[in-house]
DRENFIMI-373479 format. One line per 3 residues: number of its first residue (from 1); their letters; for each residue x, y, z of C-alpha. Coordinates in nm, 3 decimals, decimal comma. Example, Ala and Ser with C-alpha at 12.3 -4.5 7.8 and 13.67 -1.06 7.14 Angstrom:
1	as	1,230 -0,450 0,780; 1,367 -0,106 0,714
This chain:
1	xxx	-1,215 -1,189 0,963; -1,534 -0,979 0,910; -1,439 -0,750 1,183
4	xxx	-1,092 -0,712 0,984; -1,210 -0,677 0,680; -1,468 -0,371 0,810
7	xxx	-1,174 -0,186 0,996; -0,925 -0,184 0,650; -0,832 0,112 0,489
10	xxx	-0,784 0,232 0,092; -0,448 0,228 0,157; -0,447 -0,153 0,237
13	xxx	-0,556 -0,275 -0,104; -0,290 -0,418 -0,291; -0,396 -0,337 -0,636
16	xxx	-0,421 0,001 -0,537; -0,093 0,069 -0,421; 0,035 -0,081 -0,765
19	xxx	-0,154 0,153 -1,006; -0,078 0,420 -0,775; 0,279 0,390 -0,824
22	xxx	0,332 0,430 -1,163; 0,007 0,738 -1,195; 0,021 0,894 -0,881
25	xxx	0,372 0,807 -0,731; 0,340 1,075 -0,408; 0,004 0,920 -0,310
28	xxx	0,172 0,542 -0,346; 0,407 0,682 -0,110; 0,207 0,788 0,163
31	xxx	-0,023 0,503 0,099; 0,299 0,226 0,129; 0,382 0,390 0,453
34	xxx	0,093 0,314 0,586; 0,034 -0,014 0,481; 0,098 -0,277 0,700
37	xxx	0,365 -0,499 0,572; 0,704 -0,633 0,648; 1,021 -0,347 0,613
40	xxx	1,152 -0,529 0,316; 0,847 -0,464 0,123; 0,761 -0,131 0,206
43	xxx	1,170 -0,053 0,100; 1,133 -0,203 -0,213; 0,821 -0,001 -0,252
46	xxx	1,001 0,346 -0,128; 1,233 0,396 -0,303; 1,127 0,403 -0,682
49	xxx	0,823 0,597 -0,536; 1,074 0,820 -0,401; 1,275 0,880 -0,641
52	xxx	0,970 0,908 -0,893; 0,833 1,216 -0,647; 1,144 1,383 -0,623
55	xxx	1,176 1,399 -1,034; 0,754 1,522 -1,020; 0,869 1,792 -0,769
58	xxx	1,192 1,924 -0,871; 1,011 1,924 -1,234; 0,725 2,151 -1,101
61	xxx	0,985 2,354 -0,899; 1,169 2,420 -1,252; 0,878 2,508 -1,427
64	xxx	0,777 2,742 -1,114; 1,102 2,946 -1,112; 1,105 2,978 -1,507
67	xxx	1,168 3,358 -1,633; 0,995 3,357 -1,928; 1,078 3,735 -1,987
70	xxx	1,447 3,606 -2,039; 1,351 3,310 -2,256; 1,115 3,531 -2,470
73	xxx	1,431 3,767 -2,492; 1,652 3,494 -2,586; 1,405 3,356 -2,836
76	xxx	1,337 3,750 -2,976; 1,685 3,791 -3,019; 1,727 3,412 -3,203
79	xxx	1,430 3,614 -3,412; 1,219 3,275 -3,341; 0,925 3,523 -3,297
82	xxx	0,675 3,232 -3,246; 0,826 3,152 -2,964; 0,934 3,447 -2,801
85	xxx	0,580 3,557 -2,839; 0,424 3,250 -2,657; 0,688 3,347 -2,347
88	xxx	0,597 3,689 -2,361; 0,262 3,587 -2,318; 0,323 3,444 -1,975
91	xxx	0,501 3,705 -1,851; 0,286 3,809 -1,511; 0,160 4,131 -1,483
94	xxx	0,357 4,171 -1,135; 0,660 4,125 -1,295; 0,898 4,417 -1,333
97	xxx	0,955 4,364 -1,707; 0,567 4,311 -1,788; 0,560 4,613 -2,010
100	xxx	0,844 4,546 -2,175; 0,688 4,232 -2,246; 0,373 4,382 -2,382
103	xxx	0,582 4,581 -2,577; 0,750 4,325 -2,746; 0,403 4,121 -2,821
106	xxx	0,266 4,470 -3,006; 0,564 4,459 -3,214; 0,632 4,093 -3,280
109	xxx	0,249 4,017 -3,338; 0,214 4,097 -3,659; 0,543 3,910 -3,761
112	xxx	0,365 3,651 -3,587; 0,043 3,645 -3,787; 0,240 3,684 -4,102
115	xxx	0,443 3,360 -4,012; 0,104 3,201 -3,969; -0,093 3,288 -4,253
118	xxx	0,256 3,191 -4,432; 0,223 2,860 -4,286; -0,148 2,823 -4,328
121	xxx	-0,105 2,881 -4,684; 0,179 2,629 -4,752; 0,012 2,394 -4,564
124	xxx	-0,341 2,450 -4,774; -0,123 2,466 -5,150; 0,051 2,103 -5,028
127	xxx	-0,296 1,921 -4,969; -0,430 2,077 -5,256; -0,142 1,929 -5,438
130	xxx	-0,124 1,600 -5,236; -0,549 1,623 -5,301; -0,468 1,605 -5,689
133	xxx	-0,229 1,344 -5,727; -0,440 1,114 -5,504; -0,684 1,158 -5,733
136	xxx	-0,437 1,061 -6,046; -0,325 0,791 -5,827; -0,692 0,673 -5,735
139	xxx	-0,813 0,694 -6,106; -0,475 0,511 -6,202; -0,513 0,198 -5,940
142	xxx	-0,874 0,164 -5,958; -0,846 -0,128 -6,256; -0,578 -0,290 -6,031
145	xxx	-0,810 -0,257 -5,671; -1,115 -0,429 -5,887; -0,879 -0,666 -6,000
148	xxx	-0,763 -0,760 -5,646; -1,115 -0,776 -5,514; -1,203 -1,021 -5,756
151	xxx	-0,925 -1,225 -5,640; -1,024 -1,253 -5,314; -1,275 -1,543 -5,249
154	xxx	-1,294 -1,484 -4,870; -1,337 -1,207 -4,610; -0,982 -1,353 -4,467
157	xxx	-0,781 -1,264 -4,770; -0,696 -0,909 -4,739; -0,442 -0,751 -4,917
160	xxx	-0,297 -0,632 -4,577; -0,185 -1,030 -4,559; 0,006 -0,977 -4,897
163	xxx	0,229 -0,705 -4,718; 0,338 -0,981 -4,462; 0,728 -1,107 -4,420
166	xxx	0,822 -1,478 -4,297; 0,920 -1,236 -3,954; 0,556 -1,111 -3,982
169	xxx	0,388 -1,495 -3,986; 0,647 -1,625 -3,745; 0,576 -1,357 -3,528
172	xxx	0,206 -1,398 -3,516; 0,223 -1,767 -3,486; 0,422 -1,678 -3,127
175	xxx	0,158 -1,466 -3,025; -0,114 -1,771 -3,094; 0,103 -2,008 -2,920
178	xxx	0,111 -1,753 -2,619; -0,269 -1,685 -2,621; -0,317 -2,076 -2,636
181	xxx	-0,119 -2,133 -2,379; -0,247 -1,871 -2,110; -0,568 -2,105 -2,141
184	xxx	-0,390 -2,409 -2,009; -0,181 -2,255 -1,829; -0,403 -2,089 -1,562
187	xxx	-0,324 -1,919 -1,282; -0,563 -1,946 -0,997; -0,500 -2,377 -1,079
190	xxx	-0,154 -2,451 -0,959; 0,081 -2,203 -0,765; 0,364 -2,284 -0,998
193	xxx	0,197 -2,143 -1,265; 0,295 -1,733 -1,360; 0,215 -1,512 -1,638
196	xxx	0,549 -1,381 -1,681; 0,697 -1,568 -2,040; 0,369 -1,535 -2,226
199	xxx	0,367 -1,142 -2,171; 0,756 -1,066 -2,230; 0,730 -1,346 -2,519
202	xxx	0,370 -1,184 -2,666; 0,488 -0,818 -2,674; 0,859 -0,852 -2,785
205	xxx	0,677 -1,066 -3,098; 0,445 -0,738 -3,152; 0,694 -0,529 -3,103
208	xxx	0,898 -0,755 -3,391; 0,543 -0,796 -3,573; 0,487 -0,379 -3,602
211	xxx	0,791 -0,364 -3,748; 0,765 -0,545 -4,009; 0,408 -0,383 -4,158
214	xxx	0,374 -0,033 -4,306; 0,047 -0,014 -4,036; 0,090 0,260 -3,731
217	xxx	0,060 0,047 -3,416; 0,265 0,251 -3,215; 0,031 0,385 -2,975
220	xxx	-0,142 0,022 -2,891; 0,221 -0,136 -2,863; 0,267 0,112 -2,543
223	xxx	-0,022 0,077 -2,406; -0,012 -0,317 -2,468; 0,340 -0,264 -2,273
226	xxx	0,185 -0,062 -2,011; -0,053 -0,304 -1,912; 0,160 -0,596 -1,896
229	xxx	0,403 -0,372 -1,690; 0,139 -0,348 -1,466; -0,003 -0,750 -1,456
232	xxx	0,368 -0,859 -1,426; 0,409 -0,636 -1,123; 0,045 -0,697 -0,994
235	xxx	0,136 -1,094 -0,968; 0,504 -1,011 -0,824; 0,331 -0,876 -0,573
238	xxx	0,069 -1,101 -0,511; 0,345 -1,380 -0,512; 0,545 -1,256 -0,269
241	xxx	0,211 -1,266 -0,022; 0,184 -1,596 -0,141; 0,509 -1,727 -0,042
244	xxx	0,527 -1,569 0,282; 0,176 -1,674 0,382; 0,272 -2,060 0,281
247	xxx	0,601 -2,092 0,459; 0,364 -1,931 0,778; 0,120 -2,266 0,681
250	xxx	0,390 -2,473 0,647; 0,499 -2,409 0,955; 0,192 -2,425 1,167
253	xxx	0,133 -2,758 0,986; 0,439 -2,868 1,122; 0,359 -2,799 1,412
256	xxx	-0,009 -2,963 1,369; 0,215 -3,298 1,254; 0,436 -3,317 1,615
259	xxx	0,083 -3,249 1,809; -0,102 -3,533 1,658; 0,206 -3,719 1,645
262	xxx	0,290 -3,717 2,031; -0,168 -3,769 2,075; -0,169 -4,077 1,852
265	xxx	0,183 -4,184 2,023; 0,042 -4,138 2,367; -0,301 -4,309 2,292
268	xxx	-0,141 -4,590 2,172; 0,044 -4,662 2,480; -0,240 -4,622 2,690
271	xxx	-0,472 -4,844 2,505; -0,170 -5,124 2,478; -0,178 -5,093 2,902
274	xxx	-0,525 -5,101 2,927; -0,535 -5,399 2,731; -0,279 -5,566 2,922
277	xxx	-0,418 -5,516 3,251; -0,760 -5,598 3,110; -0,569 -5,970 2,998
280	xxx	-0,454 -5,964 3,355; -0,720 -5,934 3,527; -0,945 -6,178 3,284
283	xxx	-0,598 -6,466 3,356; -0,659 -6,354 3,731; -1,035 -6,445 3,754
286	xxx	-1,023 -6,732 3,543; -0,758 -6,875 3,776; -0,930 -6,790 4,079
289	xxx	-1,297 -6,975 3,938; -1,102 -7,311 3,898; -1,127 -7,280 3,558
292	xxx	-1,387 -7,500 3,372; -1,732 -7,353 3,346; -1,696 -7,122 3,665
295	xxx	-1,358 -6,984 3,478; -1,563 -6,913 3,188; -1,795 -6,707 3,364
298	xxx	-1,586 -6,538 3,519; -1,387 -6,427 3,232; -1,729 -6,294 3,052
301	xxx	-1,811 -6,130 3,358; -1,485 -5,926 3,356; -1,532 -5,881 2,946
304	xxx	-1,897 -5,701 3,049; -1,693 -5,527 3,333; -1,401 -5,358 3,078
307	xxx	-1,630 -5,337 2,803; -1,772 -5,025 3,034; -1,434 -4,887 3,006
310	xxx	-1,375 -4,941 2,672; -1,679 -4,735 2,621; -1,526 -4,437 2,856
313	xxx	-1,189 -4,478 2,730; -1,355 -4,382 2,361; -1,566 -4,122 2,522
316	xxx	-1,223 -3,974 2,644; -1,046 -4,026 2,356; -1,321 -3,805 2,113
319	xxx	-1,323 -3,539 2,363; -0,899 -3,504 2,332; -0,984 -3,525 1,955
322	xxx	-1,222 -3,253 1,944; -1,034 -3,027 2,177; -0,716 -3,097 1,961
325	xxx	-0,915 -2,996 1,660; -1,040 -2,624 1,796; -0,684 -2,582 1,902
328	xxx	-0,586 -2,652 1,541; -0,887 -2,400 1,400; -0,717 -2,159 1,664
331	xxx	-0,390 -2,183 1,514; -0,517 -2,102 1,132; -0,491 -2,255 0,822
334	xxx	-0,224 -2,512 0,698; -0,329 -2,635 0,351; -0,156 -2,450 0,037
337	xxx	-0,220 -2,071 0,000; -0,329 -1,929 -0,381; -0,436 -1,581 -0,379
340	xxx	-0,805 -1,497 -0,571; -0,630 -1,249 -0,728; -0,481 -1,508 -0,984
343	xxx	-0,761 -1,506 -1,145; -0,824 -1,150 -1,274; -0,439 -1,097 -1,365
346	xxx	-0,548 -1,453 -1,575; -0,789 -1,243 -1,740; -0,624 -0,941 -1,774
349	xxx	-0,334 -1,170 -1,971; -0,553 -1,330 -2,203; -0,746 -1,056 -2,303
352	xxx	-0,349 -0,838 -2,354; -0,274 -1,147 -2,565; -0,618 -1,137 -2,769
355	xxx	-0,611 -0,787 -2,815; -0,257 -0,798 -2,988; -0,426 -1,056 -3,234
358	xxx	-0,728 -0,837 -3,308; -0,493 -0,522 -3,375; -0,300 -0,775 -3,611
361	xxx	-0,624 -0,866 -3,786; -0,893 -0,587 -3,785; -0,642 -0,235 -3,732
């Protein structure tokens, strides 16, 4: 196992290959191909991968073989100068219509600037005006704030809570229910247990809880989503190990069974003859002393006598027991399989689920 363990690759780590294929899908693909798995797997691995590095190259192919001369003339002649001057700009000085180009950028430029400063100055009158009337607005609301502060006689009561729907308490009382659940329902406890109905359950009830507020939570629901993409896919994987590697124990402790089935079976009939010829042999002497006191000497004498094989027969019998039981340490483990794993994708759910609670509370 050490020796194993010394001699892996990067390519061999599980959680690796998962991140890699939805950040760096070309590098998941060389990485799947040389993991060593079974075909099925590394198929069901391929393919998205492969499809996902096809879109990556034909999209950096496309921007490659761009002309931005033509789109800055199709732009010029749509007069969207802004953009026809941002094509122009990336024109390459090899290409054959780079002074044209440069010719278009002196003329368009100040057009350009113009179209800025135009924009600038909009864009400076509308917060000035915006500036003013949230002033008005501050001056006009600031009875009704002091009057809502006085109301509230805890840190809990927020005015964000008056803005809350029945939709908006249902859904939050899901996401509790989830998060109090993922703590009794652990994973690295009982194989049967999976992380799959808290996550969909948690983020479709954010998802329905986001809605319903006027607060901006748009770019923690994705990457709430993203990371439960990821743990979902994470314990798939590490489930499908899991299965495989029990039916292998499950088999090997079948086989374990029928070994110490046909031992015990065999041991059994050879103590049951041993103790029959032992009865013989003790009827035997008795009978040939007379019987009486002679008889019952005789019959202790031949006790003494098999009690030294008794004593060998057990000697024998350990021996087949120990050998039986390096053969058994040879053939692997039997007992149920449940990958260590469980227990950071356990973590990585509860602290998905507590997070959507503190956004709820404190964003």
């Amino acid at each position: 196992m050490t020796i194993a363990h010394l001699e892996s690759k990067w390519y061999d780590n599980r959680v690796l290959l998962i991140i890699l294929f939805f950040l760096l899908p070309p590098l998941g693909l060389y990485a799947m191909v040389k993991h060593k798995t079974a075909a099925w797997k590394k198929i069901l691995y391929i393919i998205p991968a492969g499809f996902s590095t096809l879109f990556i190259l034909l999209g950096i192919y496309l921007f490659q073989i761009r002309d931005n001369y033509k789109s800055g003339l199709d732009n010029y002649n749509k007069k969207d100068y802004i953009q026809a001057h941002n094509d122009f700009i990336l024109v390459k000085p090899d290409d054959a219509n780079y002074k044209d180009a440069i010719s278009k950028i002196t003329e368009i430029k100040p057009i350009v600037d113009s179209i800025h400063k135009a924009t600038e100055s909009t864009q400076n009158l509308n917060n000035k005006i915006e500036s003013n009337n949230n002033n008005v607005a501050i001056e006009d609301d600031s009875q009704a704030k002091n009057e809502i502060k006085a109301s509230q006689k805890t840190g809990f009561v927020s005015s964000k809570f008056s803005d809350f729907t029945f939709t908006s308490y249902l859904t939050l009382l899901i996401i509790i229910g989830c998060l109090l659940y993922s703590l009794v329902n652990n994973l690295s406890k009982r194989r049967k247990n999976n992380p799959y109905w808290t996550l969909i359950i948690g983020n479709i009830s954010f998802m329905i809880f986001t809605s319903t507020v006027p607060d901006d939570f748009e770019i923690y629901t994705k990457i709430l989503f993203f990371l439960s993409v990821i743990c979902i896919c994470w314990f798939a994987w590490i489930k499908m190990d899991e299965n495989q590697e029990n039916k292998d124990r499950s088999f090997i402790q079948s086989g374990k069974d029928s070994i110490t089935n046909i031992v015990n079976s065999g041991k059994n009939n050879i103590n049951k003859n041993i103790n029959q010829t032992k009865d013989n042999i003790r009827n035997k002497a008795i009978e040939s002393a007379g019987g009486g006191l002679l008889g019952d000497i005789a019959g202790s004498t031949v006790d003494v006598l098999t009690a030294r094989v008794d004593t060998s027969i057990n000697k024998a019998s350990n021996k087949v027991d120990s050998k039986i039981s390096s053969f058994f340490s040879f053939l692997g483990e039997s007992g149920e399989y449940i990958d260590s794993n469980r227990s950071y994708i356990n973590m990585l759910r509860f602290l998905l689920l507590a997070s959507m609670l503190f956004l709820i509370f404190y964003i």
